[in-house]
C-alpha positions in Angstrom: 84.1 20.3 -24.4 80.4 19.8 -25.1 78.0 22.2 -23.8 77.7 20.8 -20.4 74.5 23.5 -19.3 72.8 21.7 -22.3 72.8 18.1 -20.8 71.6 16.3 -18.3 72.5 17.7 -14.7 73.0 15.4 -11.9 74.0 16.7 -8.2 76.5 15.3 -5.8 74.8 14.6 -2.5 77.3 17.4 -1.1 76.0 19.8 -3.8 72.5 18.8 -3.0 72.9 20.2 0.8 74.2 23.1 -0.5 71.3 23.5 -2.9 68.7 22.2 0.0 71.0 25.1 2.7 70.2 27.9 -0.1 73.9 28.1 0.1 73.6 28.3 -3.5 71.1 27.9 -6.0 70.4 26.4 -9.3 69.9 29.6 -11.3 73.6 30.8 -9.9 75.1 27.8 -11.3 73.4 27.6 -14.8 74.9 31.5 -15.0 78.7 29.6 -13.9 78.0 26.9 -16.6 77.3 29.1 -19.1 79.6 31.9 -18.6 82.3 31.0 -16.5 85.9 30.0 -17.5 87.2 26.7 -17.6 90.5 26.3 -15.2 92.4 24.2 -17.4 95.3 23.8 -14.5 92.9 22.0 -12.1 90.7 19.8 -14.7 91.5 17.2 -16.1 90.9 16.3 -19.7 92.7 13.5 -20.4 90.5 10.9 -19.1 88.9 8.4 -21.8 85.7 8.6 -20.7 83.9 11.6 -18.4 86.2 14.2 -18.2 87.0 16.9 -14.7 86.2 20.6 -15.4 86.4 23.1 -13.0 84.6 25.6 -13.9 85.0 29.5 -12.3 83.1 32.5 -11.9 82.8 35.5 -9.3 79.1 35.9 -8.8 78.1 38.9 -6.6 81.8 39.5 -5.3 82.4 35.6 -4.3 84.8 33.5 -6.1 82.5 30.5 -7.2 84.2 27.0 -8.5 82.3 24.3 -10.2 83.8 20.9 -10.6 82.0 18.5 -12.5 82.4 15.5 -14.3 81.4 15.9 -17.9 80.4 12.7 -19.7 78.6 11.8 -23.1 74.8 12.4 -21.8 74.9 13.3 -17.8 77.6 16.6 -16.3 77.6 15.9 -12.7 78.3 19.0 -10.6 80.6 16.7 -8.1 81.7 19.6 -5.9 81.2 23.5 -5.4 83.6 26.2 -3.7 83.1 29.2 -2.7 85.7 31.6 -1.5 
């Protein structure tokens, strides 16, 4: 997996209400990109070209999920969970 915090990011209009809602924000999910664990169960990585992460981290005693869609120059952060 390439670096995906070092590319391009791209927001799903979903992910862009939550940003816009301050439901989250962009500084708590460059910390998930760059430090969380990839859930290899749910992703997939077989696909030929952009490939489904999801992504995981517990950020201030939530559960935080990142699922995004990992190409060659653009990772779009397609959808966020938070339990």
């Amino acid at each position: 997996m390439k670096n995906i915090g070092l590319k391009q990011l791209q927001f799903d209009e979903r992910v862009e209400d939550m940003l816009n809602s301050k439901t989250i924000d962009s500084t708590t999910i460059s910390l998930i990109l760059k430090h969380g664990d990839v859930n290899f169960s749910e992703s997939n990585t077989k696909l030929e070209t952009c490939k489904i992460y999801v992504i995981e981290k517990t950020v201030e005693d939530k559960e935080i999920a990142l699922t995004v869609e990992n190409c060659e120059q653009i990772a779009t952060i397609k959808n966020i969970s938070i339990q």
